[in-house]
Structures are given as structure tokens and as C-alpha cells.
N, C-alpha and C positions, 0 to 999 in steps of 0.2 A: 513254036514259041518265039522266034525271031524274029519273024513276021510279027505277031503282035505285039512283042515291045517297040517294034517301029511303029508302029500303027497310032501305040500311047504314044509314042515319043512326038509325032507329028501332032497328034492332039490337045497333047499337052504346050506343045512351040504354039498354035494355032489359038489358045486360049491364053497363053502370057502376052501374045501381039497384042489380042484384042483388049487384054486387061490395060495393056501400056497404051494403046491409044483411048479404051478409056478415060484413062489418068490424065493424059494430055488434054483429052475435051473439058475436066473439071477444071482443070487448072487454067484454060483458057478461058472457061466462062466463069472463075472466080475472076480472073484481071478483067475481063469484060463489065462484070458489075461493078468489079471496086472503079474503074473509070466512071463509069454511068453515076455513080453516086458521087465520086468527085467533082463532075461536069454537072449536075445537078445545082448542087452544092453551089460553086461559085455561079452558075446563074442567078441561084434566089440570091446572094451575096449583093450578083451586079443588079437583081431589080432594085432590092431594095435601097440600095446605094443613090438609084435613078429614083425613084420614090420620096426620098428623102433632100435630095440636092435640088 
């Protein structure tokens, strides 16, 4: 019975790690897009700025 509460217990460690790195990869490719669309953003800005002048 000991043996297999270690058994969950490492499985259970094994499956929070991956959950938290997970979380870490959304979270980096939410900043990832929110840049992409900010750098977007001010390029149409800068053509049309260039467009215009």
C-alpha cells in the first residue's frame, strides 16, 4: 500500500510539472501574440503615416 501511494504521489508531482509548464507555454504565447499584434499595429500606423505625408 506504500509503494503505491508513492507511485500516485510521483504521478501526481509528474502531472502538476507538466500542467505548470503548460501554463508557462500559454502564458508565453499569449505575450507572444499580444506583441505581434502590437508590432502590427504600429507598422500599419507607420505605412500609413508614409502614405499620407
Amino acid at each position: 500500500m506504500r509503494k503505491l501511494t508513492g507511485i500516485c504521489r510521483s504521478a501526481f508531482y509528474k502531472i502538476r510539472k507538466g500542467l505548470m509548464f503548460m501554463k508557462q507555454m500559454v502564458k508565453h504565447l499569449i505575450i507572444a501574440a499580444c506583441s505581434a499584434a502590437v508590432l502590427s499595429i504600429l507598422i500599419s500606423f507607420d505605412t500609413v503615416n508614409t502614405v499620407f505625408s
